[in-house]
NUSE-34765 format. One line per field, with one value per residue (C-alpha): residue number from 1; residue in one letter; chain; x, y, z. Coordinates in steps of 0.2 Angstrom, whole numbers, plus 5000, padded with zeros to 4 digits. Layout:
N
kelo = NUM/...
zagu = a/...
torpa = A/...
u = X/...
v = Y/...
w = Z/...
# end
This chain:
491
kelo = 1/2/3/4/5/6/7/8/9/10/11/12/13/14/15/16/17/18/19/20/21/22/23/24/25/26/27/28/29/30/31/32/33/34/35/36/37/38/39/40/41/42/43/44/45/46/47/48/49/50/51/52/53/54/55/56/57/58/59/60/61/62/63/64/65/66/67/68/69/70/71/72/73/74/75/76/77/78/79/80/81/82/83/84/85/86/87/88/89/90/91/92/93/94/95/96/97/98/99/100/101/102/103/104/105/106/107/108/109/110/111/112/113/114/115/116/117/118/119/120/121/122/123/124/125/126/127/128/129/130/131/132/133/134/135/136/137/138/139/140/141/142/143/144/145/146/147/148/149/150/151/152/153/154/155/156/157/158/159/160/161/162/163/164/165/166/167/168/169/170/171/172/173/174/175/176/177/178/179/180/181/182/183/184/185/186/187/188/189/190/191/192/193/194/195/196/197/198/199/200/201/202/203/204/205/206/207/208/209/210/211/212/213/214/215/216/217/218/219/220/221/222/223/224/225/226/227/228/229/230/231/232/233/234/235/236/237/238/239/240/241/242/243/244/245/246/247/248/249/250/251/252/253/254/255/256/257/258/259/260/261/262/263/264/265/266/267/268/269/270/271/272/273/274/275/276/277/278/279/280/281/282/283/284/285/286/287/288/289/290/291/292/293/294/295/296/297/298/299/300/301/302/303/304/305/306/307/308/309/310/311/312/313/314/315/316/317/318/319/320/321/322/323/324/325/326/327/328/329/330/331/332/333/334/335/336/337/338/339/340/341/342/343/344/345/346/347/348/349/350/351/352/353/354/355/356/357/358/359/360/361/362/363/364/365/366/367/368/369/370/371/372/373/374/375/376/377/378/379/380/381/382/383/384/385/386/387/388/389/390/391/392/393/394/395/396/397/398/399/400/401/402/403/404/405/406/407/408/409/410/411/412/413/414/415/416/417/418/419/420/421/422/423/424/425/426/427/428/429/430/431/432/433/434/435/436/437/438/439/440/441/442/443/444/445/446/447/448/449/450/451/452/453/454/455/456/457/458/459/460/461/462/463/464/465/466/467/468/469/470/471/472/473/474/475/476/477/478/479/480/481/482/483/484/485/486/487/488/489/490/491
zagu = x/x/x/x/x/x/x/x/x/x/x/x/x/x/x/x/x/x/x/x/x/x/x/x/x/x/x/x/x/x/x/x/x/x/x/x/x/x/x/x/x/x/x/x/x/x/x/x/x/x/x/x/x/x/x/x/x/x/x/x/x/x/x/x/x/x/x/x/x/x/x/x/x/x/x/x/x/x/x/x/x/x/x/x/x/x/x/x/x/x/x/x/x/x/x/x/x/x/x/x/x/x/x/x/x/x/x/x/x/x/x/x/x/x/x/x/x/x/x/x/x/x/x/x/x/x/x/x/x/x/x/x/x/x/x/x/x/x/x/x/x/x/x/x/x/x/x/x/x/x/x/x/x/x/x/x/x/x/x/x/x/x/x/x/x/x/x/x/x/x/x/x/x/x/x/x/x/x/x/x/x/x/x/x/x/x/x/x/x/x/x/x/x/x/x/x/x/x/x/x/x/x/x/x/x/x/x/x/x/x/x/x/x/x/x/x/x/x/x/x/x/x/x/x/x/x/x/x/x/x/x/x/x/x/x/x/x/x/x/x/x/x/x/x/x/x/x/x/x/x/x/x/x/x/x/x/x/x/x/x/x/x/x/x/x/x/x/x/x/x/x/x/x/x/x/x/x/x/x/x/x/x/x/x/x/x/x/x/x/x/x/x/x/x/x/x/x/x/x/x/x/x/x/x/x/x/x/x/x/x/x/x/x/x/x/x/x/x/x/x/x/x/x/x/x/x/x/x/x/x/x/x/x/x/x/x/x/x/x/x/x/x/x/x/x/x/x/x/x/x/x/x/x/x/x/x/x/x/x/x/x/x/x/x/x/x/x/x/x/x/x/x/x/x/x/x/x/x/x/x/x/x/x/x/x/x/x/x/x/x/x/x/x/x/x/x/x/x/x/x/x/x/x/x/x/x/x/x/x/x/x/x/x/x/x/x/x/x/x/x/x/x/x/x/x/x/x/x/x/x/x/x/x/x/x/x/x/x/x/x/x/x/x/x/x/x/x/x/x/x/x/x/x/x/x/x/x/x/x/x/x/x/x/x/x/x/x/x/x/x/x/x/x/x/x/x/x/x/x/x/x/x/x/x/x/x/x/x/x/x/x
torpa = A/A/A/A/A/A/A/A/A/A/A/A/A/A/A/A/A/A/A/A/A/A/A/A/A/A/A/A/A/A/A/A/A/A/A/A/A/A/A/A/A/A/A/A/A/A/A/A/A/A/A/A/A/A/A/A/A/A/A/A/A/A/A/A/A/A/A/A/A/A/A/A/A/A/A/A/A/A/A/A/A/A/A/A/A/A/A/A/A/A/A/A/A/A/A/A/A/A/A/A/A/A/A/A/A/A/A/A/A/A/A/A/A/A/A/A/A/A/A/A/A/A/A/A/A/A/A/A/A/A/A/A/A/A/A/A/A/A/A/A/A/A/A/A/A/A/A/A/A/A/A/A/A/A/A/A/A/A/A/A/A/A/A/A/A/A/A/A/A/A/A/A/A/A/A/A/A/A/A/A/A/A/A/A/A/A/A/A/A/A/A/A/A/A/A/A/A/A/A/A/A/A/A/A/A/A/A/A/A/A/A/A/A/A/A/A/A/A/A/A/A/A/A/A/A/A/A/A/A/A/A/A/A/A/A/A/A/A/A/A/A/A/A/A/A/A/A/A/A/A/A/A/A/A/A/A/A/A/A/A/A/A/A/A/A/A/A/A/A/A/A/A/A/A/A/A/A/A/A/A/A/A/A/A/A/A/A/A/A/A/A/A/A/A/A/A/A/A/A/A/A/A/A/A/A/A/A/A/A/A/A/A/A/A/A/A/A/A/A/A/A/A/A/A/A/A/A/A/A/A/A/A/A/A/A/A/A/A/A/A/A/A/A/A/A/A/A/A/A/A/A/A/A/A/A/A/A/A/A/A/A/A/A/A/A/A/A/A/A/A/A/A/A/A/A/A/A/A/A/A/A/A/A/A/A/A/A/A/A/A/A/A/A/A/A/A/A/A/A/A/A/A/A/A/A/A/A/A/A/A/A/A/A/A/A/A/A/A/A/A/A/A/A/A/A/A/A/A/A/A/A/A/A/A/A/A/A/A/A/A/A/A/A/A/A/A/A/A/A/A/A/A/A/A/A/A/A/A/A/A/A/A/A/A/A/A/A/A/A/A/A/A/A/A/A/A/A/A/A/A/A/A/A/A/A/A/A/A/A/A/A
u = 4115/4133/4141/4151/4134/4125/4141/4138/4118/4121/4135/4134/4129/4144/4156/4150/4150/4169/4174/4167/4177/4193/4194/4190/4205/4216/4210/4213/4232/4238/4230/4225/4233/4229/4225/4211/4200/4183/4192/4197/4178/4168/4181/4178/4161/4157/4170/4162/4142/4149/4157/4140/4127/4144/4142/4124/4120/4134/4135/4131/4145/4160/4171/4169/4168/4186/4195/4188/4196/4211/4211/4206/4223/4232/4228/4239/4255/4266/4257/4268/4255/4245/4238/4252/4270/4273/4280/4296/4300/4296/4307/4323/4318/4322/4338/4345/4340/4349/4363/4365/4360/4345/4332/4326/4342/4344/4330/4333/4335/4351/4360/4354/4358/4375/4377/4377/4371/4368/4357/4353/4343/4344/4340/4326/4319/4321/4313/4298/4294/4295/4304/4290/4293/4312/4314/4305/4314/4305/4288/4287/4286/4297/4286/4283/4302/4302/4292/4302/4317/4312/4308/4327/4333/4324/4324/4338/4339/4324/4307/4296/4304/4300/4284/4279/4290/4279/4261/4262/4264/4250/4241/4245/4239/4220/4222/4226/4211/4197/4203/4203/4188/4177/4182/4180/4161/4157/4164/4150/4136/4138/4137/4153/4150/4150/4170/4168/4163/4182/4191/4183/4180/4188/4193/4204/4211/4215/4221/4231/4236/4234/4242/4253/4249/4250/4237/4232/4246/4239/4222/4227/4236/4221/4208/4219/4221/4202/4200/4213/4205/4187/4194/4200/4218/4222/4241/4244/4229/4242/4257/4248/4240/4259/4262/4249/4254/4272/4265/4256/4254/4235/4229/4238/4221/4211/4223/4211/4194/4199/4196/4180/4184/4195/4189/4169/4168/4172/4162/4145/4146/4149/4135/4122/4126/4127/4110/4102/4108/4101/4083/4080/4088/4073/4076/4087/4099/4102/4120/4122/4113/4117/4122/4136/4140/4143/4156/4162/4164/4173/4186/4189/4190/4208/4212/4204/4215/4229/4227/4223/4238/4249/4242/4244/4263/4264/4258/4267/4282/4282/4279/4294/4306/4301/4309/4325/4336/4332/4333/4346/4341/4341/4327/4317/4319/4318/4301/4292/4296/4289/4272/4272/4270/4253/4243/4252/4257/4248/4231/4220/4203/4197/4181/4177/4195/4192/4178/4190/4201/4189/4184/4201/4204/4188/4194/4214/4217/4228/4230/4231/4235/4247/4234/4219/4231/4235/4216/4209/4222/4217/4198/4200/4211/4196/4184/4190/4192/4175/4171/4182/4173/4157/4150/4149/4163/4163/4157/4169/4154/4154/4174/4174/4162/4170/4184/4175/4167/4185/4194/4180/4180/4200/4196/4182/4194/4209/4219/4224/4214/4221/4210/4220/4216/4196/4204/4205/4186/4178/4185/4179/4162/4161/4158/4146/4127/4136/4139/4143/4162/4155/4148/4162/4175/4164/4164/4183/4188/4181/4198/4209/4197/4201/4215/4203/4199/4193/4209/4223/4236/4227/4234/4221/4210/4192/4182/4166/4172/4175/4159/4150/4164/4156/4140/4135/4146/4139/4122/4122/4131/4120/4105/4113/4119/4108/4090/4090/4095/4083/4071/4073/4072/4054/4050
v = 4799/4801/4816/4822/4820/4833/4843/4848/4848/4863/4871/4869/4886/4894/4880/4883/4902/4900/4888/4898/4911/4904/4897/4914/4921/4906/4909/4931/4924/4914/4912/4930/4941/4960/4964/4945/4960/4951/4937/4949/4958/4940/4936/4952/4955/4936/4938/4956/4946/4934/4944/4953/4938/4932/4949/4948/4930/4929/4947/4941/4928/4937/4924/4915/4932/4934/4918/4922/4936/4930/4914/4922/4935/4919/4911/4927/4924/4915/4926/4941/4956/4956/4972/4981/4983/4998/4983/4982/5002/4995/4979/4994/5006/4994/4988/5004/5008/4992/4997/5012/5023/5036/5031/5049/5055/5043/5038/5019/5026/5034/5021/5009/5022/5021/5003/5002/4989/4995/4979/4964/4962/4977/4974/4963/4978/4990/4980/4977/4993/5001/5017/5029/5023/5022/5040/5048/5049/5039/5047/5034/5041/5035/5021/5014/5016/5005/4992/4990/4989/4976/4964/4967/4963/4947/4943/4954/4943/4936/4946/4932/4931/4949/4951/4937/4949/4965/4952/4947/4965/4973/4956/4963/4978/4973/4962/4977/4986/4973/4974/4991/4993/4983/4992/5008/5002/4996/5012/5023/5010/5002/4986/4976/4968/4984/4982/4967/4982/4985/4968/4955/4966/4958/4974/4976/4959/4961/4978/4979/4961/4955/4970/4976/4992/5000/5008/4996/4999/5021/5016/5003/5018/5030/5019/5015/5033/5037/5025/5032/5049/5045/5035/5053/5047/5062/5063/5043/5047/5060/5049/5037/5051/5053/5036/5034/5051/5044/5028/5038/5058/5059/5060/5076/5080/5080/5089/5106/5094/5091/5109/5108/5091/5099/5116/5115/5098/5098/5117/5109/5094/5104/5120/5104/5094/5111/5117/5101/5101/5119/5113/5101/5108/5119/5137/5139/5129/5131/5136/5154/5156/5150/5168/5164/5148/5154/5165/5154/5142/5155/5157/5136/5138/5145/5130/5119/5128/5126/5108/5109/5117/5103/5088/5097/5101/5081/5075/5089/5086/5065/5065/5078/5066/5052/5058/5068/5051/5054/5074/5086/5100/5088/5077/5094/5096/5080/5075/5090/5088/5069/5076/5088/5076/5071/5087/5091/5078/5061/5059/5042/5039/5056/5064/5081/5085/5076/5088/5105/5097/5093/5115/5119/5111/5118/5137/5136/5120/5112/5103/5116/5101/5113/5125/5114/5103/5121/5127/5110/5110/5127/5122/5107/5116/5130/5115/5106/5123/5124/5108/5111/5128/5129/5109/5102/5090/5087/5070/5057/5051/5068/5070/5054/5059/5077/5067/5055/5070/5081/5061/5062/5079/5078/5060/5070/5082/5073/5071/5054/5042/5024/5009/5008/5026/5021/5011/5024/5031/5013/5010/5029/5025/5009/5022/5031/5028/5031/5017/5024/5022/5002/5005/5016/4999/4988/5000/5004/4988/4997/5008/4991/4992/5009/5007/4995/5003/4998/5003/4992/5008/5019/5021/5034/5031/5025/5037/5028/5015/5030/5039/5024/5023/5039/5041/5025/5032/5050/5044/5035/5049/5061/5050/5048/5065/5077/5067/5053/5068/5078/5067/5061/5081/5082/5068
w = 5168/5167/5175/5159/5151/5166/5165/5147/5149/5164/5154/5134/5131/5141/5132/5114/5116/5123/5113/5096/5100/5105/5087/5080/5089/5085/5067/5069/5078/5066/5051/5045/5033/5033/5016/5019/5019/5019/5031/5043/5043/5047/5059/5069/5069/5073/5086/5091/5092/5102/5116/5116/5120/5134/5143/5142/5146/5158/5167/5185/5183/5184/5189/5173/5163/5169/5166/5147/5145/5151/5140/5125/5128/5131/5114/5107/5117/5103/5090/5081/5076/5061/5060/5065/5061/5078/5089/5077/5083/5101/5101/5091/5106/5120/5114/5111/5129/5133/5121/5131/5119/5120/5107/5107/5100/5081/5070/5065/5046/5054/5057/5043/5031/5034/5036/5054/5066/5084/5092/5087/5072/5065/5049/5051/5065/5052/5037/5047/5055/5038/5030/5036/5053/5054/5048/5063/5078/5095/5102/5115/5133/5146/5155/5138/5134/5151/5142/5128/5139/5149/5133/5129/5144/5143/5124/5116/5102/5095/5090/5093/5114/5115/5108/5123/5136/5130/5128/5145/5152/5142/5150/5167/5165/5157/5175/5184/5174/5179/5194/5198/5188/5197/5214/5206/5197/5217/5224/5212/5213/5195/5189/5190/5175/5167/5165/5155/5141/5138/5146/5137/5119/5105/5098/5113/5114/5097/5098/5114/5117/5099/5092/5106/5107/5126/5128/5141/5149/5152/5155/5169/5178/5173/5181/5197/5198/5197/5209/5222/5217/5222/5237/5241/5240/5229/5232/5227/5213/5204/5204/5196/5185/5182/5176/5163/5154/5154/5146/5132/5132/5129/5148/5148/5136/5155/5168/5167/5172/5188/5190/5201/5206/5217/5222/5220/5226/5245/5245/5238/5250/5265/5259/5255/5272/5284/5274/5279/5296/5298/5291/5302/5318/5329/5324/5342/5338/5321/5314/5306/5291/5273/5268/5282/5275/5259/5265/5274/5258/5249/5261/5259/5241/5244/5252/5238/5225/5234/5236/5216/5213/5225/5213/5196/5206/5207/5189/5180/5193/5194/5174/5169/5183/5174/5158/5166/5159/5144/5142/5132/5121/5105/5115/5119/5096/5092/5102/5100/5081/5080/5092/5079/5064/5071/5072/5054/5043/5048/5040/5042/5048/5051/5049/5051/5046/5032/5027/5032/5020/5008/5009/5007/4990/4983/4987/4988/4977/4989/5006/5020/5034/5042/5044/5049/5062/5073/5073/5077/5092/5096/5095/5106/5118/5121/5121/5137/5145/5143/5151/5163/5169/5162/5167/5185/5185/5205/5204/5201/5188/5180/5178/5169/5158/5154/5149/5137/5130/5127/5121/5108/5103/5100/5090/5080/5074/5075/5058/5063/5072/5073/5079/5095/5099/5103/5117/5132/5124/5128/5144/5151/5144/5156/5170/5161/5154/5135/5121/5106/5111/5112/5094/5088/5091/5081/5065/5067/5058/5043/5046/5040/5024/5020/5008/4998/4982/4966/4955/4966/4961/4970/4988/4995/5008/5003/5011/5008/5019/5031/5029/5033/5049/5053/5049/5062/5077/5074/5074/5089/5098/5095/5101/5116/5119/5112/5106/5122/5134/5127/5129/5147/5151/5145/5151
# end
């Protein structure tokens, strides 16, 4: 027998599962129109079954596991976005920055408007981003901003160069990902294959590298901080920290969790180890009692929230440094103004929002967004600080899970919820037992079918198409967090 004829016999299954889905992404890269509705739905879910039976057939490979993600990514690189028109605002960003001028202080409508031409391609940057777009000013934080920057300093003047320059960093950062991932899944006695969840799911190859979205880029400095964290490298962790929050605002969403990390953790530990110790010691030689040790505990609390108070010192502190280049009163405006526009103005994809919206119109006739957007804030606000004081978040485990449970909480309510969004929720569920965020990225591609509706001059959203979004992910996560738990406690 020849050898390319036992080559394929040991390896056909691997080969035709690989090769099937490098010519779906080839096929979603180049040869997909966004409003190909029924085009873009086969290609996903085949795409999405396939990366399914990879992970399980091949989860105790994860050599091969890895050059697959990687290779699917590369089969993007000459591809401009799709789905997506944001990368337009990224590419305008960074050359203003390379320009010289503060992208936080000038909408691209402002310049256009009066006939003027700050970078390169102007014109063609503000066509593609689109009026809604260009009339906000830049919400982009300042490692993002960094981003941006660095794909005009090597392509100042041609969209396809940067969109490779800004590809191959959010490529870097799904490498830094997997790699700290898997450390991080060893460190808590998980499956390493588990990270294969979020690195090697088509919705995030599309979304992030596809797409060029970079929330890759947060997540990477989120899960190297959770590992530095756990490896009890808690100064290093919160730089880090610092980073991802400068790369997107959302992690700011879990700084009051690490409340008992920090101050219970280190209390338990020693109180459960001393205790022990006191057991099985003869009666003699045993250390004071655990009424003594208590106290003793609480005097060390002192010291916990003093070392609490040192890394929320360093995130806050490292984060605010990080955008000190960029500040002046009318950055202070003009940023809190665009945050602004997403708690009360932005609608798209929501779901319980929908149905406070919904309640409004029946009893004041009219869309109360404003109102809805600052309770729903206030709501998940109170929320976390539940989590943060009422659940046991001292094991790294726990903490991770607080933090899918408040992410999906504020999506729940959210007035906005973007595909991308769902991107930080799948890779905190990898280190958890929960997958509806898994599920929840396979029924977000019903988001891109939202705006298909029967009478082609309506522009609304098709809230069936979203009801059905919803009804599967809230299904599936109330099995698992109230019906499956429920159950196991019984049990």
């Amino acid at each position: 027998m020849q050898p390319n004829t036992i080559f394929f016999k040991l390896y056909k299954l691997p080969l035709l599962l690989a090769l099937s889905c490098g010519f779906l992404y080839w096929t979603f890269a180049y040869d997909l129109a966004r409003t190909d509705y029924i085009k873009l739905l086969t290609l996903y879910v085949g795409l999405f079954v396939l990366f399914y039976k990879l992970v399980q057939i091949f989860k105790n490979q994860i050599a091969f596991l890895s050059y697959l993600a990687f290779g699917f990514r590369a089969i993007f690189i000459l591809a401009i976005p799709n789905l997506s028109q944001d990368f337009y605002r990224f590419i305008w960003d960074g050359r203003m920055i390379f320009e010289g001028i503060n992208p936080y202080l000038f909408t691209p409508e402002s310049f256009i408007s009066t006939g003027e031409f700050p970078i390169a391609q102007a014109q063609e940057l503000h066509k593609g981003m689109g009026v809604l777009n260009a009339s906000h000013f830049s919400n982009y934080p300042p490692i993002n901003q960094l981003c941006f920057a660095i794909a005009a300093l090597v392509s100042g003047k041609n969209i396809l160069g940067s969109v490779v320059v800004m590809r191959l960093i959010i490529i870097a950062a799904d490498f830094g990902t997997l790699f700290f991932g898997k450390k991080l899944l060893k460190k808590l006695n998980m499956p390493a294959h588990h990270i294969f969840w979020y690195v090697l799911n088509p919705f995030i190859i599309i979304e992030l590298t596809g797409n060029l979205h970079f929330e890759g880029v947060m997540i990477f400095f989120l899960i190297w901080g959770l590992y530095l964290l756990h490896s009890g490298k808690w100064q290093w962790s919160a730089v880090v920290l610092a980073l991802s929050i400068s790369t997107k605002l959302i992690p700011l969403l879990f700084l009051p969790l690490f409340f008992q990390w920090f101050v219970k953790r280190d209390v338990i530990a020693r109180g459960t180890k001393q205790s022990f110790e006191n057991h099985e010691m003869p009666k003699q030689f045993r250390k004071p009692s655990v009424q003594h040790i208590e106290n003793k505990n609480k005097a060390t609390i002192f010291v916990e929230i003093k070392r609490l108070f040192i890394f929320y010192s360093i995130v806050l502190g490292a984060t605010l440094l990080l955008f000190i280049p960029f500040f002046s009163s009318e950055f202070i405006s003009n940023y809190s103004q665009t945050v602004a526009l997403w708690f009360q103005n932005f609608e798209f994809n929501a779901s319980l929002y929908y149905i406070a919206r919904a309640i409004g119109y029946t009893f004041r006739g009219y869309n109360e967004i404003a109102i809805i957007g600052k309770f729903t804030a206030i709501i998940v606000f109170v929320f976390v600080l539940a989590l943060s004081f009422l659940r046991k978040n001292e094991a790294t485990v726990k903490l991770i899970t607080a933090m899918l449970f408040a992410l999906s909480f504020y999506y729940f309510t959210a007035t906005t919820v973007h595909p991308w969004y769902l991107a930080m929720l799948l890779a905190l569920s990898v280190f958890t037992n929960y997958k509806f965020p898994l599920v929840w990225t396979f029924m977000i591609v019903l988001s891109y079918l939202a705006y298909l509706n029967v009478n082609s001059a309506d522009k609304s959203e098709n809230l069936w198409i979203i009801a059905l979004e919803y009804i599967v992910v809230y299904a599936v996560f109330i099995w698992e967090v109230f019906i499956k738990k429920a159950t196991k406690v019984e049990a």
